[in-house]
N, C-alpha and C positions, 0 to 999 in steps of 0.2 A: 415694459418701461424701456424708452430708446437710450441708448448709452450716446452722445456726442463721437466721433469718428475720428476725432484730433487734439480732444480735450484731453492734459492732463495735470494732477491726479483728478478721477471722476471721486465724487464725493455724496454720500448717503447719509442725509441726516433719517435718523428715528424718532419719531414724537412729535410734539404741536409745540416746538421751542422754536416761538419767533425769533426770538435772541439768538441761538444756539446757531438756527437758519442763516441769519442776517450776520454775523462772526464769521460763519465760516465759508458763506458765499464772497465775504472780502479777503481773506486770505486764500482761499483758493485762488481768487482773482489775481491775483500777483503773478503764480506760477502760470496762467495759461489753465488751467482748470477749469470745472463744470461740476455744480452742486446739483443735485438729481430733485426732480419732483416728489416731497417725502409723502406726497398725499395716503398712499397706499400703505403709508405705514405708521396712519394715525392711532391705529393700533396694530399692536405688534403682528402679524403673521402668523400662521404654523408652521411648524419647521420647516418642511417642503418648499413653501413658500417665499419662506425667510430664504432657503439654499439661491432659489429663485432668483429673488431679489439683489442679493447680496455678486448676482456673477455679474465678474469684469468691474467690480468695486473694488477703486484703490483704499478709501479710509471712512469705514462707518462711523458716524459723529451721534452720541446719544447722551444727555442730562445725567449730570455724574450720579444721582439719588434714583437713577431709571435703574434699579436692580436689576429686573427682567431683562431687560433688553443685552447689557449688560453680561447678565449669563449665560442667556442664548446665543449670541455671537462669538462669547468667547469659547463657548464650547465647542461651535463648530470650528472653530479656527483648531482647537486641539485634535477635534478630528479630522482634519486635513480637510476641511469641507469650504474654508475661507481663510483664503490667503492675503490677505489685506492686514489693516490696522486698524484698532480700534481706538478712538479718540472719548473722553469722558471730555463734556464741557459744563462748566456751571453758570448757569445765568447768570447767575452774581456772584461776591468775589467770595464764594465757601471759605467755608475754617478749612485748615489741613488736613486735617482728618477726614473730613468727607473724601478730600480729594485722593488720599492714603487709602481711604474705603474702597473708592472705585477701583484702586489698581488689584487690590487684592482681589475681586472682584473678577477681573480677566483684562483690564483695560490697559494700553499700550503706555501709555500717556492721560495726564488729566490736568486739566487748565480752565482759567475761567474766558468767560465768551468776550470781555474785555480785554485780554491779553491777546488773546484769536484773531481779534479785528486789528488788532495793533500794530506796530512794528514788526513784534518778535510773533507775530502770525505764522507768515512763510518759515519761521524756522522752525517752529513746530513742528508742522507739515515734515519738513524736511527729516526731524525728527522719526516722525513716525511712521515717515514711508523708508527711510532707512531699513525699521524694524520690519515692516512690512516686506520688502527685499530679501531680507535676511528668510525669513518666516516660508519666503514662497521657496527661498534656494535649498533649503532643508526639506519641506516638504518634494519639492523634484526629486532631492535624493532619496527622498523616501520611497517615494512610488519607483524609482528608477532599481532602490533597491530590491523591493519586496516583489517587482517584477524579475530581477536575477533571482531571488532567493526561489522563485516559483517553477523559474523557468528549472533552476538545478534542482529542485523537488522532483520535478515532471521526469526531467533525465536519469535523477534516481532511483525513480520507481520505475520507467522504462525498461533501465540497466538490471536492476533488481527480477524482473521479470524474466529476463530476457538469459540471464544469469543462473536463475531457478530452472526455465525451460530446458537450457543445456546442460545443467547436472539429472534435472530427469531423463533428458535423450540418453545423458553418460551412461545414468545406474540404470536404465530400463531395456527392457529388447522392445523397440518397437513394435513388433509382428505381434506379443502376445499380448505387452501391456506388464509381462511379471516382470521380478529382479533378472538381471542379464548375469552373463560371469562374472563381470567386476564386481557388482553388488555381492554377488553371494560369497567370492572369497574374502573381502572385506567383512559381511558378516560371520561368517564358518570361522576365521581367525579372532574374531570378537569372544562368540559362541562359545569354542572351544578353550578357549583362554580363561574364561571362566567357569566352563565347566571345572575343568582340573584345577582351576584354584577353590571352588566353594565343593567341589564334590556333588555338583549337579550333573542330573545327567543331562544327554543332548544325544538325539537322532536324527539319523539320515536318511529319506525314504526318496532310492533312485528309480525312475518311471522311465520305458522306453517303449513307440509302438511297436506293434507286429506288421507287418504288409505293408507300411506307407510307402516304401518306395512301386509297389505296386498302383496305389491311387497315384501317386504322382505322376505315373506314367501309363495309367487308363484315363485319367482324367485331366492331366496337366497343375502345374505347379498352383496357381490358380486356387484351386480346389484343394490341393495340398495347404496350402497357408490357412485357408477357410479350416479346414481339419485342425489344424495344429491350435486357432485360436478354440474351438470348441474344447481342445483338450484342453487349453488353459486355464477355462470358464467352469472346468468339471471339478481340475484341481483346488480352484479358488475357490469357489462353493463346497469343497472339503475340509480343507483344514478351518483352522483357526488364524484370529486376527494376530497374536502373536508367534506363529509359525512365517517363514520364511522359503514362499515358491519361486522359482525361478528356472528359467528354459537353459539348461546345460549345453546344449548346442543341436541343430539340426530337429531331430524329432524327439529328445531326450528330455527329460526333466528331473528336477531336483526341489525337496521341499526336507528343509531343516523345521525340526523341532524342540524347539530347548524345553527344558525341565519334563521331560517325556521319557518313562522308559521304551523299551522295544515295541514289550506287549501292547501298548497304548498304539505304538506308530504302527503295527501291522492292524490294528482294528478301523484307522483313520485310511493305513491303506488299500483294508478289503471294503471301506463306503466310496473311494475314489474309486475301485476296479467296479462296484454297483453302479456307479454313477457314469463312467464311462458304457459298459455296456446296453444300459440302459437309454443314454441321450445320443453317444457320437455316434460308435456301431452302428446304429441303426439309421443314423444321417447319410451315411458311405453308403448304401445300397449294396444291393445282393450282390454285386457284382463283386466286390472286393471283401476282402476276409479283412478286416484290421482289429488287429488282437494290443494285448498290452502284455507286459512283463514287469513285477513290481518286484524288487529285494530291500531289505531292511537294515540298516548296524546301526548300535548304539556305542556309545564313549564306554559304558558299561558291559556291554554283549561281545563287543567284536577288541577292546582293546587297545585303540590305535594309540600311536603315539603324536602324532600331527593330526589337523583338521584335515588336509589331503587324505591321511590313512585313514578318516571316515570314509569319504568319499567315494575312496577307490575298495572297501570293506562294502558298503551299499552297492557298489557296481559290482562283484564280485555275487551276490548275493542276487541280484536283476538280472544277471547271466546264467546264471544257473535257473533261475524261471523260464528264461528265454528257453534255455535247452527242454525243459519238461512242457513247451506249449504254452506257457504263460497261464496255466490251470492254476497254477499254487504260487501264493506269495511265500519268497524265500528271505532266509535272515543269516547273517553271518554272524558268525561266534570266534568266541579268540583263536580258538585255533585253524580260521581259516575254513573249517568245515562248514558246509553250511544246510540250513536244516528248514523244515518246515515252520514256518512263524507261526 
């Protein structure tokens, strides 16, 4: 349907209302306006259609008793689908009530087609392109809004992202993927804090290789890093979801275990020292000896007074493996001595 290119308001009547037509083709006529061909909407439309029809429509004009019509227009107008005005016109001169009917109904205005063609025609019109105005500057703000509101959604969940990414870079060591030092004295002061308030215990099981500074230096750094993440992937495949691994520095590692005595943490870490032997060892090739050294202390075993003084209780304990060869997982006790786990 062609819309006139200088005509205004264009005008859509709905139905077979010669009257209705002939009303408002004369008051259009006043302003400079253009009533549309209603052929195609001898009956009503499908919505689509109706969307259709209804673009670059300043005031659809339809028989105040035309409920359908009626509700379908105004519904769309509520969903921002038509911004125009709806006009109810009554052939003849209705009771009030009808005319009350239509507005409830969705209609902007309601008048009969005698009053339309009349005088007070154009001010009708004027009326309900007012509304019409109104209808369309609220709908802009709509869509003007709900496009801010999307665009600051998008930026939130960006930010959000991007936010998350950098507290995982924080708490993580990149190279292995485990908890980094930050993580893990944050957790060890967590851990340990409650241990000693509920009387849980909590272990420490510190890991360090044998020989890597030798692959590092037959094979290049390189190959080093490849090492260190298999040992990662031995540790992880070890413990438990609620244990707590993490790369101490360099070739070192650290795996908390809450609610674990000793004896549990040296059983967890003679299946790491299996699992190491078993997968990495044998990746390094014959050429390099890389051995492991494991020591154990618990909140229980070794006594400490700080999460540090686990720590350094489990490293005290990995040192003294380291001195026998790494053959024997060792475990520190309160007094510092330290024994076979």
């Amino acid at each position: 349907m062609e819309r006139p290119t200088n005509a205004y308001p264009i005008t859509l009547v709905l139905g077979e209302h010669a009257e209705i037509r002939s009303s408002c083709a004369a008051a259009v006529a006043t302003m400079g306006g253009a009533v549309l061909d209603s052929a195609p909407a001898r009956t009503l439309p499908g919505e689509t259609q109706l969307v259709e029809a209804l673009f670059g429509v300043d005031v659809v004009a339809c028989g105040s008793e035309d409920e359908t019509s009626l509700r379908a227009v105004s519904g769309l107008a509520e969903r921002g689908e038509f911004d125009g005005a709806l006009l109810a016109v009554s052939p003849t001169d209705a009771a009030a009530g009808s005319m009350a009917s239509a507005v409830r109904l969705g209609a902007d205005d309601a008048v009969s087609a005698a009053c339309l063609s009349g005088p007070q025609g154009s001010a009708v019109l004027e009326k309900v392109l007012t509304i019409a105005t109104r209808r369309r500057h609220r709908q802009r703000s709509m869509l003007e809004f709900r496009h801010a509101a999307e665009t600051a959604r998008n930026r939130a969940e960006s930010l959000a992202l991007r936010v998350s990414r950098l507290e995982g870079e924080a708490w993580t060591d990149p190279l292995t993927g485990l908890a980094n030092r930050r993580q893990l004295a944050a957790r060890l002061e967590r851990m340990f804090a409650e241990a000693v308030r509920y009387g849980a215990e909590l272990s420490c099981v510190m890991i360090d290789l044998d020989g890597f500074k030798q692959l590092n230096d037959m094979h290049g750094h390189r190959e080093g890093d490849a090492c260190l993440k298999q040992v990662a992937k031995a540790i992880a495949d070890s413990v438990r979801a609620s244990d707590v691994p993490a790369r101490f520095g360099g070739d070192e590692f650290v795996v908390l275990m809450p609610r674990t005595p000793v004896c549990e943490a040296a059983r967890v870490a003679e299946r790491l020292r299996s699992f190491f032997h078993a997968r990495v060892a044998p990746w390094c090739g014959a050429d390099v000896e890389l051995g492991i050294s494991i020591g154990v202390a618990s909140v229980e075993s070794a006594k400490p007074l700080t999460g540090d003084g686990l720590i350094e209780a489990a490293d005290r304990a990995m040192y003294a493996s380291k001195a026998g060869g790494g053959a024997t997982i060792m475990r520190c006790e309160a007094n510092g001595v330290t024994s076979v786990a």
